[in-house]
C-alpha positions as a printed Julia matrix, in Angstrom:
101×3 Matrix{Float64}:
  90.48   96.92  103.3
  93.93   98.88  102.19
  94.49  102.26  103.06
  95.96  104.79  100.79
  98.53  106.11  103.39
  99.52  102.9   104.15
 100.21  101.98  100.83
 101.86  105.08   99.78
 104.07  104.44  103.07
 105.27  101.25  102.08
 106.17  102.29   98.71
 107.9   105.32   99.57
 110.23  103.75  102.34
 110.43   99.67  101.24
 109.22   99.68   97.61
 112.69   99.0    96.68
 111.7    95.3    97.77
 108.26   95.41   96.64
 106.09   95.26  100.07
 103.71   97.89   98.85
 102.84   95.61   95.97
 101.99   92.58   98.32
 100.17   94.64  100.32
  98.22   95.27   97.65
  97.5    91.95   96.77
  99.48   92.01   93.9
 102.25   89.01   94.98
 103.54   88.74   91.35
 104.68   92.12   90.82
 106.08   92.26   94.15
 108.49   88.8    93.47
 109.76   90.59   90.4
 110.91   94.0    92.82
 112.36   91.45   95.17
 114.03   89.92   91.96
 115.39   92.9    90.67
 115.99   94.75   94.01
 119.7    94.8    93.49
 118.93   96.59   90.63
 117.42  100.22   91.61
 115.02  100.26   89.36
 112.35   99.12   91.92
 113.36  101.89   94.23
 112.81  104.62   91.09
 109.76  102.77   90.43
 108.19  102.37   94.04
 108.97  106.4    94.12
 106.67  107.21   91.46
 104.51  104.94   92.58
 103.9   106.27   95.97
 103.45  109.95   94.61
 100.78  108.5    92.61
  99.09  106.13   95.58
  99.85  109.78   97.56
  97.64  111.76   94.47
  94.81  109.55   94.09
  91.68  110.68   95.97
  89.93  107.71   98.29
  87.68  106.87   95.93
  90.27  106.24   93.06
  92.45  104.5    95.52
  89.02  102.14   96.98
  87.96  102.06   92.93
  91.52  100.6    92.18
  92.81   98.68   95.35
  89.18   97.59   97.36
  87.36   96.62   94.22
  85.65   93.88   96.48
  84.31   96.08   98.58
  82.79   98.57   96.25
  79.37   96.84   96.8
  79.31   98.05  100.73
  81.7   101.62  100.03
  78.59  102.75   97.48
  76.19  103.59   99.65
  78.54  105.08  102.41
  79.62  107.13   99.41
  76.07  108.63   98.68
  75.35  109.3   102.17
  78.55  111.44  102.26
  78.25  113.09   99.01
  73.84  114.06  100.39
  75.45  115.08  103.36
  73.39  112.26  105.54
  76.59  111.36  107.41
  79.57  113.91  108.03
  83.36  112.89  106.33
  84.74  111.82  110.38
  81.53  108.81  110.52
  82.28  108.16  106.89
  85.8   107.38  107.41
  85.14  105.16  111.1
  82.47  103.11  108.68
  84.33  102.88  105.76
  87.71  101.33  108.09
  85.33   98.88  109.12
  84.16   97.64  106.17
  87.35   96.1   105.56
  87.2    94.08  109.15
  83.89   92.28  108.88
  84.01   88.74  107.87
């Protein structure tokens, strides 16, 4: 599962050659910043890009980037919004969702 940090990380310090985009399984935009690195327009780009990986909430960012695992996030989601589980066992459940086969 991608994390928003990470993301944001990787397009605020090597978006100029498009890593955020493969991390974010998106391997044809991220040929076209290695293209076009030379360029600086990737680098602009990748900076507005991280401010708005850095300004979505986690559920925008899981909505948009971990679309897959939407199915298994949903009912984590409820249980934080009813207050069943507090936001520290939401986040150690929802990292893990991303590491099980």
């Amino acid at each position: 599962m991608k994390d928003k940090v990470n993301a944001g990380l990787l397009a605020l310090f090597l978006g100029a050659f498009g890593i955020q985009k493969f991390y974010l399984r998106k391997p044809g935009q991220g040929i076209l910043y290695v293209i076009f690195c030379w360029t600086f327009v990737p680098m602009i780009a990748s900076f507005i890009e991280a401010v708005q990986i850095f300004s979505l909430t986690d559920d925008q960012f899981d909505d948009r980037y971990n679309s897959r695992f939407l199915d298994r996030l949903e009912p984590l989601r409820a249980m934080r919004k009813s207050g069943t589980i507090t936001l520290e066992e939401y986040e150690d459940k929802r990292h893990t969702i991303g590491e099980a086969p």
